[in-house]
N, C-alpha and C positions, 0 to 999 in steps of 0.2 A: 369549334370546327371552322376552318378559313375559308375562305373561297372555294380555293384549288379544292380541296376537300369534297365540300357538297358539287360543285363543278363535276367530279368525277364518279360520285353517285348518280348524276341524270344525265351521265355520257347514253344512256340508250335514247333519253328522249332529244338530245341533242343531236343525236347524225339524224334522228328524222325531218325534226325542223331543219336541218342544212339540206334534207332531199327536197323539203318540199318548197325550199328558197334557191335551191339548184332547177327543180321544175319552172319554178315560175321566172326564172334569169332566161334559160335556154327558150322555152315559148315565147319569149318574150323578144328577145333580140338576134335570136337564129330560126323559130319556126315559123314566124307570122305567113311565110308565103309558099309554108308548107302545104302538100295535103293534109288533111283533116288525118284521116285513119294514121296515116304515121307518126303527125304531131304527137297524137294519143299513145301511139306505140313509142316512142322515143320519151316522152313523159311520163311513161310506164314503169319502162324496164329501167329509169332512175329511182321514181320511186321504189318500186321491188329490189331493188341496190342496195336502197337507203335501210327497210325494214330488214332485207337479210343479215346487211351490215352490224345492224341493232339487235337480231336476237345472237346473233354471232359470238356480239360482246358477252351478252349476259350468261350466254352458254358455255363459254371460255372464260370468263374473268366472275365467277359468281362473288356477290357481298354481303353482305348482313349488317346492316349499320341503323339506325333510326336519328336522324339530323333534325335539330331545332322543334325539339321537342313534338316529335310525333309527324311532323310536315311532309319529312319526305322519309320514308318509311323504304329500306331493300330488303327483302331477306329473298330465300326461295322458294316460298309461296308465292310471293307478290309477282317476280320473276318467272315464275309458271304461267302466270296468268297475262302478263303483259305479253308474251312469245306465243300466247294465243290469240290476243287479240292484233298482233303486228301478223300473222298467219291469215287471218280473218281479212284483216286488211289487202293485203297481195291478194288474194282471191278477189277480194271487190276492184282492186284495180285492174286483173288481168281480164276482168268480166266487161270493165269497163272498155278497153281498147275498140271493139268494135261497135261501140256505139258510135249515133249522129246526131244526136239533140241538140247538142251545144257547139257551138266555133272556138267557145273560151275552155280549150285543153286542160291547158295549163293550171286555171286557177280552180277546173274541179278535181283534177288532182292534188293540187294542192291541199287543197279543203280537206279532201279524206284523209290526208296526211294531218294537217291539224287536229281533226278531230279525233285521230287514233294517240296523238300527244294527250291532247286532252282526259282521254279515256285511261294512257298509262300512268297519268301524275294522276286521275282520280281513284286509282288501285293501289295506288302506294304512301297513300297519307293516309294518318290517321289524326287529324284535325278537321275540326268541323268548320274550321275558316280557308282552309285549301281545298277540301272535299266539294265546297260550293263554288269556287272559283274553278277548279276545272271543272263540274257539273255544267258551269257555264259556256267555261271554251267550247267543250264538248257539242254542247245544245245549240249555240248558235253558230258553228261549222254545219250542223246537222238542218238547224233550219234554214239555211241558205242551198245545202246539197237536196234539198227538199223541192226549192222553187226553183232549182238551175235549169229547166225546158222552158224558157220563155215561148216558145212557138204554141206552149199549149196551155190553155189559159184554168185546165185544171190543176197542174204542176203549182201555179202562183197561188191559187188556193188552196190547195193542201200548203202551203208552205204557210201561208198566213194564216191557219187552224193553227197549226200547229207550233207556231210561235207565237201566239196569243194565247194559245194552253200551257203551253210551256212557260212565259211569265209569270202568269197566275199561280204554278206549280212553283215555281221561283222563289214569288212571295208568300206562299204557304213555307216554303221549307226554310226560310231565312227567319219568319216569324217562329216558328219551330226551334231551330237553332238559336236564336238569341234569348225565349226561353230556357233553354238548356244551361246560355250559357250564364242568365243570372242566375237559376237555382244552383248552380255548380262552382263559378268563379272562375272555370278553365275554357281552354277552347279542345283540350287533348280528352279522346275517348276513354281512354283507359284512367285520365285521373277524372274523369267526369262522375265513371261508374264508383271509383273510392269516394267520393263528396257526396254523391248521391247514398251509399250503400246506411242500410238500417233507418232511413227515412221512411221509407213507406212512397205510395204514388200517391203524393204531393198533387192535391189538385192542377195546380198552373204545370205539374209533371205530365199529368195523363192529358193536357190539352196540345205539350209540347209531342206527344207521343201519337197523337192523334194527327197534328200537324206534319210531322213527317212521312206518315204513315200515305199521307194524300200526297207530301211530294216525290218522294219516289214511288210511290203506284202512278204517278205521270210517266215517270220515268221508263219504268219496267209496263207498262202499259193492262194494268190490273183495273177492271172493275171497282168501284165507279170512273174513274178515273182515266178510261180510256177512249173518249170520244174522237180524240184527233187522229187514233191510229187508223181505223180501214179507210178514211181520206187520205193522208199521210202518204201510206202505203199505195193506196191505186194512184193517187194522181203524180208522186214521185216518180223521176226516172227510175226504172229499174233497179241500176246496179245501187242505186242512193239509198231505196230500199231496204236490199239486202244489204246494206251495213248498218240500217238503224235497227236491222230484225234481227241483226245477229253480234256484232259488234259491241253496242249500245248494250245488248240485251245481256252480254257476260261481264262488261263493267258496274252495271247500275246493278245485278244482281249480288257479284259480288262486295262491293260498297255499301249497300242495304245490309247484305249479313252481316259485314263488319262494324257498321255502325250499332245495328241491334244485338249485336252477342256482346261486344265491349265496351260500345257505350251505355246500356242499361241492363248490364246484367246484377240481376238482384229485382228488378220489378216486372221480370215475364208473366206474373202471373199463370192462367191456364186454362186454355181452349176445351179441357176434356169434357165428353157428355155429361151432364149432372152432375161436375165437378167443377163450376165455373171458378174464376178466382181473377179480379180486374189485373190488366198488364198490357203490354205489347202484344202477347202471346194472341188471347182471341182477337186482338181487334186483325190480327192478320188471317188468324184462318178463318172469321165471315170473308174477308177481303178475296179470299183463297178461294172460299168455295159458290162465291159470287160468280170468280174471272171463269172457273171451268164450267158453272151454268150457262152464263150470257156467251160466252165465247165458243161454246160446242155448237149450244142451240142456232144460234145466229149465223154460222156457219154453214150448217143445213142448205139455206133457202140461197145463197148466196150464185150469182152467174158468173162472176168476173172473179178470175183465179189470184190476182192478185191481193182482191178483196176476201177472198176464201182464207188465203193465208195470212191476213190481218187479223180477222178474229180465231185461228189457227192460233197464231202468235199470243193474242189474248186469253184462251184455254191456255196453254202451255206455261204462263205466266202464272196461270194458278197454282198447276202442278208444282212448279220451280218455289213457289213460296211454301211449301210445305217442308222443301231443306231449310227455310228461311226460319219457319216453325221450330226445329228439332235441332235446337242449336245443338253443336258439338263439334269435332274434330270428323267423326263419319259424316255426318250430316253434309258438313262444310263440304267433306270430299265429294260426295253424293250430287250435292249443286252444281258443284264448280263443272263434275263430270257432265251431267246434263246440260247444264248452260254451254259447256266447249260443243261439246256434239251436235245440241241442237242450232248450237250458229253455224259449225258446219253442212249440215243438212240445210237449213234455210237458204245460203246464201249459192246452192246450189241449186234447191228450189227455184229461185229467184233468176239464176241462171238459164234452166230453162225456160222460164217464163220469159226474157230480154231475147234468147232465139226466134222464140212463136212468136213475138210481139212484131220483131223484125221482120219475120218472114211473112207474116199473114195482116201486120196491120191491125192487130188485135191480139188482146189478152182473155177474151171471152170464153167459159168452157166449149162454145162451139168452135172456136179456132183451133181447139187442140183434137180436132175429128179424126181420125186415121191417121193421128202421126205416127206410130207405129209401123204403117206403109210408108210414109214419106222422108221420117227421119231414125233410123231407127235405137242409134246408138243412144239419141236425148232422149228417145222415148226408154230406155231400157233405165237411166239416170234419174228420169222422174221417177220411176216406179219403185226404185229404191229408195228414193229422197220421198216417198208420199206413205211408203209401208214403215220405214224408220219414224218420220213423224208420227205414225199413228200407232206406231209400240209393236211391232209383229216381231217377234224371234225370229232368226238371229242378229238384226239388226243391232247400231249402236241404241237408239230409242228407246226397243225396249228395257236395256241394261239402264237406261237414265231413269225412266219412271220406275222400275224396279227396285233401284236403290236409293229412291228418293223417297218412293213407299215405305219401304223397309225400315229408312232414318223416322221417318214419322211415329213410325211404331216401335221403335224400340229404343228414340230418344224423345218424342214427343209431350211425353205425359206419361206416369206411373198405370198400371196395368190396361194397357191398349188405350188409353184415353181418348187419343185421335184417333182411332180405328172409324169413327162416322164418317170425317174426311176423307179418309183413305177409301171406304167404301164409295165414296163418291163419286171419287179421283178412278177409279176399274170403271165406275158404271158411267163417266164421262168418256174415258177413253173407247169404251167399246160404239160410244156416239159419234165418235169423233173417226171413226172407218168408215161410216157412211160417206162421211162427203171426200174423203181421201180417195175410195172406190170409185165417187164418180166422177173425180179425173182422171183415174186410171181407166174406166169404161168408154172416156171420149178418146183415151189414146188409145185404145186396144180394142175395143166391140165394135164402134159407131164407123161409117165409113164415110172416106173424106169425099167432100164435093166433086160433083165432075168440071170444074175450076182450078181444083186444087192442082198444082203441080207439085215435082220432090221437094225438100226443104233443104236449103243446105246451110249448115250451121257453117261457121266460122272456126275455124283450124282449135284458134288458138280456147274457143269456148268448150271445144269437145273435148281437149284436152285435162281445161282443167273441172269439167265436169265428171271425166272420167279419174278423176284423181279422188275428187271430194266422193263421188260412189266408193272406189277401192276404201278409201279412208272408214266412211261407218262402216262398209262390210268388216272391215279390221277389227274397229274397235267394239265392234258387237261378236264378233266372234272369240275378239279377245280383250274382254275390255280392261283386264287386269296389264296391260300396256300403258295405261292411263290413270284408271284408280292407283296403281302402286304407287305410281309415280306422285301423286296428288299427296296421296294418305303420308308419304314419307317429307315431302316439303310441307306437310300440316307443321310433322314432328318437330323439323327442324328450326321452322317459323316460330315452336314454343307457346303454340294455342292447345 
């Protein structure tokens, strides 16, 4: 394959790098003496150019090719999933416009442009020597968009948790990986799992196994493994946030299945009750049924809505490894579905949280007193975005933990094996409406200050907050719009 060749396999990830080196040319030598708010708007509506530009392609020009052995990986799964996460992307940028934290526009648009390159060349390899190098790009775009509020000196520490966790994770999964790649001799998943196959798990296997199992539970933000996220998450800008909780969270997941379904498939092992059997398999579902303990529980007690939805994020993380569990073609679809929705819903969530935040000066559950009298369109957004997080029909939410349930049990383990899990995963959920209710009780019960004045959101926030509500209604009402669509580009992809 020549140049020109792979050249036109990463045409989607190339018009984004050309957006977000068109972002930083224009702030650079025509906005400096701009307003702030337009700067942002004019750096926006490039970027949002560049990503529509990008699924445009993929939408109209589909491919199927696998280049240099495993590297750069097209078919129409991959391309599913990158046009969700370039979707995910434009939301955090339109979310972004009316913020004011930062004077430098330009280069944090830029960044989330990076990091969603990152994130597409990490969904489309399948080598473990490219998987870590955008894991990379990825993660220190994300730790920079992390510390970008210099005005507030929690912003610089969450940033510096969280790239100090993230190296560490780093160097766990690169020790991991280079494991792998002497028991194996390759760097490509799918000949790893042939080299590996009818060995057995090879001690220095099950250390490499355990190894990655820590770096991406950094990643995806799984128990033990997730100390940096409710820092992370509250001291981050907002909209910076909403794209490591949702963005982030549909690359690293998908990347984790594919690395564990095709690179070690033959030593899963098995999580079932009373049917243990050493692999992959149980060390994910303790890891699974850790995140939706710590991650419900801790949620509970939690004041700061941002912080709520950190350990939010972290239960959910649990749930989501249970397709990670049940490998298969359903399974796969099952994930992919919940991972899209629920980065939809977050970064919505998120959404209104950057409104409150602006308008009251805080993210506190008391700031969210009576916004149902003062705003009422976001309040009606949240309410959707907090019942779909917590699985209520007809939402998209419930259709995610539903068929992710499902995959557990019916690809999990021979006769209900994971059925403990799953019982968990219900009786965490129904834990996890408590503290969803009591955001919805500060927007709707509690009444607001005699301080309080109306709230007025931002045009363009209500807009696309009412986009991202119609969207779960949609997809929970019809979620076969998206499963079809998934389950037929599994087909086609040849898993």
């Amino acid at each position: 394959m020549n140049y020109l060749q792979l050249l036109s396999l990463a045409v989607p990830e190339t018009i984004v790098v050309i957006a977000a080196l068109a972002v930083l040319t224009a702030d650079l030598f025509a906005l400096r003496d701009v307003e702030l708010r337009l700067r942002l708007m004019i750096g926006g509506m490039i970027a949002c150019a560049g990503c529509v530009a990008a699924m445009a392609w993929m939408l109209v020009i589909p491919a199927h090719a696998n280049a240099l052995g495993g590297m750069l990986v097209v078919d129409p799964l991959v391309q599913l999933v990158k046009v969700a996460l370039l979707v995910l992307t434009v939301f955090t940028v339109l979310l972004s416009m009316d913020s004011d934290f930062t004077p430098h526009a330009g280069e944090y648009i830029a960044l989330i442009l990076f990091a969603a390159v990152g994130m597409m060349f990490l969904v489309s390899s399948e080598d473990i020597l490219m998987i870590f190098i955008s894991l990379e790009l990825t993660s220190l775009s994300l730790y920079i968009l992390t510390a970008f509020n210099k005005r507030d000196i929690n912003s610089a520490e969450a940033g510096l948790k969280y790239f100090l966790f993230g190296g560490m994770s780093a160097a766990f999964t690169l020790f991991g990986l280079s494991l792998v790649y002497g028991l194996s001799g390759t760097t490509n998943l799918r000949e790893i799992a042939a080299a590996l196959a009818g060995k057995g798990l090879d001690p220095l296997l099950a250390v490499a196994i355990v190894m990655l199992v820590i770096g991406f539970g950094f990643k995806v933000a799984a128990v033990p493994f997730h100390l940096w996220a409710p820092d992370a998450y509250q001291g981050a800008p907002t909209p910076s946030a909403a794209f490591i909780a949702s963005g982030s969270k549909v690359a690293s997941f998908f990347i984790f299945a594919k690395v564990m379904a095709l690179g070690f498939a033959g030593v899963e092992g098995s999580g079932a009750w009373h049917n243990y059997a050493a692999g992959w398999v149980p060390v994910i579902a303790i890891v699974a049924a850790l995140s939706m303990l710590l991650g419900n529980l801790a949620a509970i007690v939690q004041s700061s809505v941002k912080r709520l939805l950190a350990y939010s994020a972290i239960a959910h993380a649990g749930y989501m490894l249970l397709g990670v569990l049940s490998h298969g073609p359903q399974s796969l679809a099952a994930l992919i579905y919940y991972a899209v929705t629920y980065g939809l819903t977050t970064v919505g969530a998120f959404g209104v949280v950057a409104v409150v935040e602006q308008g009251t000066g805080g993210e506190k559950l008391s700031n969210f007193a009576g916004l149902s009298r003062r705003a009422p369109v976001v309040s009606f957004c949240m309410m959707i975005f907090m019942l779909s997080l917590a699985g209520i029909p007809p939402l998209a939410g419930f259709f995610g933990k539903f068929y992710v349930f499902a995959a557990a049990l019916n690809g999990g383990a021979p006769n209900l094996g994971l059925l403990w899990l799953v019982i968990l995963a219900v009786a965490m959920s129904a834990v996890s409406l408590y503290y969803y209710l009591q955001v919805l009780k500060q927007i709707y019960v509690r009444e607001p200050s005699s301080e309080a004045r109306p709230l007025k959101a931002p045009v363009i926030s209500q807009i696309v907050l009412c986009v991202l509500a119609a969207a779960i209604i949609l997809f929970g009402c019809a979620p076969n719009l998206l499963v079809e669509k998934i389950i037929n580009t599994i087909h086609l992809a040849g898993w």
